[in-house]
N, C-alpha and C positions, 0 to 999 in steps of 0.2 A: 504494500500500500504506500503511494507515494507518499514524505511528509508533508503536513500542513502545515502553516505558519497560523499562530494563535495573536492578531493584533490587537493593540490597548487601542483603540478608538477611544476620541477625547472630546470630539467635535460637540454641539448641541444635537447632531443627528447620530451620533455613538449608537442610540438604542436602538434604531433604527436599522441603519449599518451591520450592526450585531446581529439583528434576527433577520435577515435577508440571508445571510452567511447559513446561518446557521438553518434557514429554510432549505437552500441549495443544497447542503452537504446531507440535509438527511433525508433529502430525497435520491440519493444515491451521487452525486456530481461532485466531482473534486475541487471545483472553486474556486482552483487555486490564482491563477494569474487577474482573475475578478475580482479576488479580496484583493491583490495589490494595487489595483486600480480603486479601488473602493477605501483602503489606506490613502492611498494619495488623493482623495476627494478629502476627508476626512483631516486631512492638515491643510490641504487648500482652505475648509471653510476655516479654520482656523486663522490662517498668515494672512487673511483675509475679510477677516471678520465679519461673517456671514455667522449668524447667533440663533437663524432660524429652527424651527422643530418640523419642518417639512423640504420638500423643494421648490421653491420659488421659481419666478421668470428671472429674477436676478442673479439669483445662485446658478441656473441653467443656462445662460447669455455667458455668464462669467466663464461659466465652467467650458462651454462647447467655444470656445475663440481658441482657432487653430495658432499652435503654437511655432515659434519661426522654426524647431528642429524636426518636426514632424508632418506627415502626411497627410490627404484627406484622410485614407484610411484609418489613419492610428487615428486622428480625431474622434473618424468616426466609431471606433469601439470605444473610445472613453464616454462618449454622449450614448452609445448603448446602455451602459451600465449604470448611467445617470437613468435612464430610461425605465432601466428593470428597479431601481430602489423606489423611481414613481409608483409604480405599476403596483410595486409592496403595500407601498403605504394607501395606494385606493384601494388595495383590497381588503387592508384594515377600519378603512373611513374615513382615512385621514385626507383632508384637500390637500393635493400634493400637483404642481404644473408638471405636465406631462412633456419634454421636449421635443418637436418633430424630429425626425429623421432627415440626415443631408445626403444630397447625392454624393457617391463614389466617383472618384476621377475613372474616367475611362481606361479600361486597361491596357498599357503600355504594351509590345514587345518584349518579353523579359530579358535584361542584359546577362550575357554569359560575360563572364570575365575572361578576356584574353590574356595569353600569357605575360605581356608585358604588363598588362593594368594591374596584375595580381600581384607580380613581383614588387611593382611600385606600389602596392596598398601595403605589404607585408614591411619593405623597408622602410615607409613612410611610420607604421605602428612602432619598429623599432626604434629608429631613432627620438621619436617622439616625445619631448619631454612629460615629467607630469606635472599633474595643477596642484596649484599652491597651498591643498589641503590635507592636513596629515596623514591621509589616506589615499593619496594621490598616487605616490610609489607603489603601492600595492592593487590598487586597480587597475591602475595601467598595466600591470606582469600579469596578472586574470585576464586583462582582454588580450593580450596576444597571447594565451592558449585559448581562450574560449574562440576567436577569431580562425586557428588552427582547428578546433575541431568544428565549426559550420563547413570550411572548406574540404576535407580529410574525410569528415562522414555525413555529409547532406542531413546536418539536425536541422531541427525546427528553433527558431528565433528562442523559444523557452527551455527546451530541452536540455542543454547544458547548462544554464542558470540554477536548475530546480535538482539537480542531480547533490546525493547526499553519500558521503564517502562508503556507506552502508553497499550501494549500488555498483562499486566500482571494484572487478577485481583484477586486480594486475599483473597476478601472478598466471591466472588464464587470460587476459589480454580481454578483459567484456567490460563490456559497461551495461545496465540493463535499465531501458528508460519505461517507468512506470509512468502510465493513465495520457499518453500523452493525447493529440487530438482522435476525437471517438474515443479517450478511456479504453485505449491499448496499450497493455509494456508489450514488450521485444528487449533481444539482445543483440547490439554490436559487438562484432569482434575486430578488436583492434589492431592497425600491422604495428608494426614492432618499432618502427620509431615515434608511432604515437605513444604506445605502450611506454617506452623510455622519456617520452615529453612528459606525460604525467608523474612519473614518479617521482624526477628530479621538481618537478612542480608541489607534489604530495609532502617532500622535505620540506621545501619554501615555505608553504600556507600552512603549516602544521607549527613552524616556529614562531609564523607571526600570528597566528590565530589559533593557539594551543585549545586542544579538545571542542572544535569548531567542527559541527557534525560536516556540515557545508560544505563542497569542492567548492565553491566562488562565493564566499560567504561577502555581506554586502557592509556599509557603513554603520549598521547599525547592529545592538545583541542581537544573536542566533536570529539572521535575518541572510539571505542571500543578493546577491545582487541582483538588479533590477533590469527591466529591456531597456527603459529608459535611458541609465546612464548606458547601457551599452549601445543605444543607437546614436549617443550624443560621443561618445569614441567613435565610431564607425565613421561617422561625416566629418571629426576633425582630422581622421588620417585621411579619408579620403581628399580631403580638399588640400591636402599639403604634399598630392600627387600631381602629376604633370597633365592631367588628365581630366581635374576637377571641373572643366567649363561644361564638357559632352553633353548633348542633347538628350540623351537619353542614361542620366545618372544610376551607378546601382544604388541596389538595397542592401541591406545583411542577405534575406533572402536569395538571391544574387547566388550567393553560396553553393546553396543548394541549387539549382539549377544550373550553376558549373560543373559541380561534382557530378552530380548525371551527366551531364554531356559528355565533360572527361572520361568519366568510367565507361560509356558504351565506345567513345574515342579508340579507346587501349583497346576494348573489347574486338573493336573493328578490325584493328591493329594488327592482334595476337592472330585472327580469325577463326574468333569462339563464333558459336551459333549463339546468336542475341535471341532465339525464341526457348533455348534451353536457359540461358541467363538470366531476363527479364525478371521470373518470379522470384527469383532470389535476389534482386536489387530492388522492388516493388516491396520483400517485406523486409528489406534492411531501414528503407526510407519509412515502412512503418503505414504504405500506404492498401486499401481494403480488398485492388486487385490489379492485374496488369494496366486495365484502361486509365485510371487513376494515375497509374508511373506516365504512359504515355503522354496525357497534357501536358507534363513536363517538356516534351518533343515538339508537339504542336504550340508553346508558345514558345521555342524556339528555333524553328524550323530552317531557317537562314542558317543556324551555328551546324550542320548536319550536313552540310556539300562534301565535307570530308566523305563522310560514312557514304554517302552515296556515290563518289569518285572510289571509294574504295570496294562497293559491293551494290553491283545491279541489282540486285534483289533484295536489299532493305524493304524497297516501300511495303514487298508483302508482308515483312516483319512490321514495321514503325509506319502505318497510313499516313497518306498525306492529308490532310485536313481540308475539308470543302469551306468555302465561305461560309454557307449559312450554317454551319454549326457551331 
């Protein structure tokens, strides 16, 4: 069972907050990156001085103004969640302002990282100094392995954040990620210079955050670190690459859709049968069946002239995508 984090909610809406949590988890649902978003509501109304005992039109203006490090998207799941604590409190009786929903930016082309942009993200994170917070040192050496494993093994944006030394074993080279999207584990297995990254890593964070259940334990007690600060590293190294201006910038995700390409890349390469393959990289990513890995394909279809120069008979493997779907 993945860990949960147990937060002191402070706000005027604490009770609130608290029994929304606690409705979710016992209706079977792990909660988990929802209460973090729901923490960070919770010291917003705070630093902010919002005193109310519902949700307001003021509190939900405030709260849904897209912020300069994030996406429509990321927006838009944090006004979702502002949306489910409404939705709570009407069903209590409580008059609570409901926030509409905003549209999604349209979906881009998803960017694979090229080999040079990668190398430049990578030595960009390196040399990187940290920020001026006493915890800056040690964040900064969390995101470049946590950076390393999105690339290395197609995790998902949370998946390494939430990982608890319990999860991790080194000595057979797995890591096993519990409840992740759909409330599935699985287990990675590691190659061997990841295997060696974390351990010299497992020394590091063990000395500075002695008996810290947490692989990426975060600023605060038995707390992990957050997407947030990892997406607010992610766009400072990116921008201190040569590359920062491009039309079409990545994401973290990014990652993962490199790492797929990559991998069927070599696969092409070696000349494995990608239809004997497929199910075995579909449940490494963790996803519910072949067609689900494929989208991966189809929004990057451009990045695949390789695989097709290298083997006439992919498309019957990997379709080519019609418009209207």
């Amino acid at each position: 069972m993945k860990k949960q984090r147990k937060y002191s909610y402070l706000s005027s809406m604490a009770s609130f907050i608290e029994g929304l949590v606690e409705e979710k988890r016992a209706s079977g649902y792990a909660y988990s990156s929802s209460a973090d978003v729901l923490k960070e509501l919770d010291t917003f109304c705070l630093e902010n001085g919002f005193t109310c005992t519902t949700v307001t039109k003021e509190l939900a203006e405030a709260w849904s103004a897209q912020r300069p490090t994030e996406g429509l998207n990321a927006r838009n799941v944090r006004v979702g969640i502002l949306r489910q604590l409404s939705k709570y409190l009407l069903s209590l009786g409580v008059d609570s302002y409901l926030q509409n929903r905003f549209p999604s930016k349209e979906t881009n082309i998803a960017h694979v990282f090229s080999e040079n942009e990668r190398l430049a993200f990578f030595e960009s994170l390196e040399t990187m100094p940290p920020n001026g917070s006493p915890f800056g040192p040690r964040i900064l050496n969390e995101c470049r392995i946590i950076f390393r494993l999105y690339y290395c093994c197609g995790m998902r944006l949370s998946e390494p954040l939430q990982l608890s030394w319990e999860c991790v074993d080194l000595e057979a080279g797995t890591v096993r990620i519990l409840q992740s999207k759909g409330d599935k584990d699985r287990i990675l297995f590691l190659t061997d210079d990841i295997t060696d990254m974390l351990r010299k890593y497992e020394l590091y964070i063990h000395a500075e955050r002695p008996g810290c259940s947490w692989v990426f334990p975060g600023t605060r007690e038995d707390n992990h670190l957050n997407e947030i600060t990892v997406r607010d590293y992610f766009l400072k190294a990116w921008h201190r690459t040569p590359y920062a201006d491009m039309s079409n910038p990545p994401t973290i995700k990014s990652f993962r859709h490199t790492f797929v390409v990559d991998r069927l890349n070599n696969w092409m390469t070696e000349g494995a049968d990608l239809r004997e393959r497929l199910p075995y990289l579909s449940r490494f990513l963790g996803h519910a069946g072949i067609n689900e890995s494929l989208y991966y394909y189809h929004q990057v279809s451009e990045s695949f002239r390789i695989i097709r120069d290298k083997d006439r008979t992919s498309d019957q493997v990997i379709p080519e995508v019609n418009h209207h779907e």
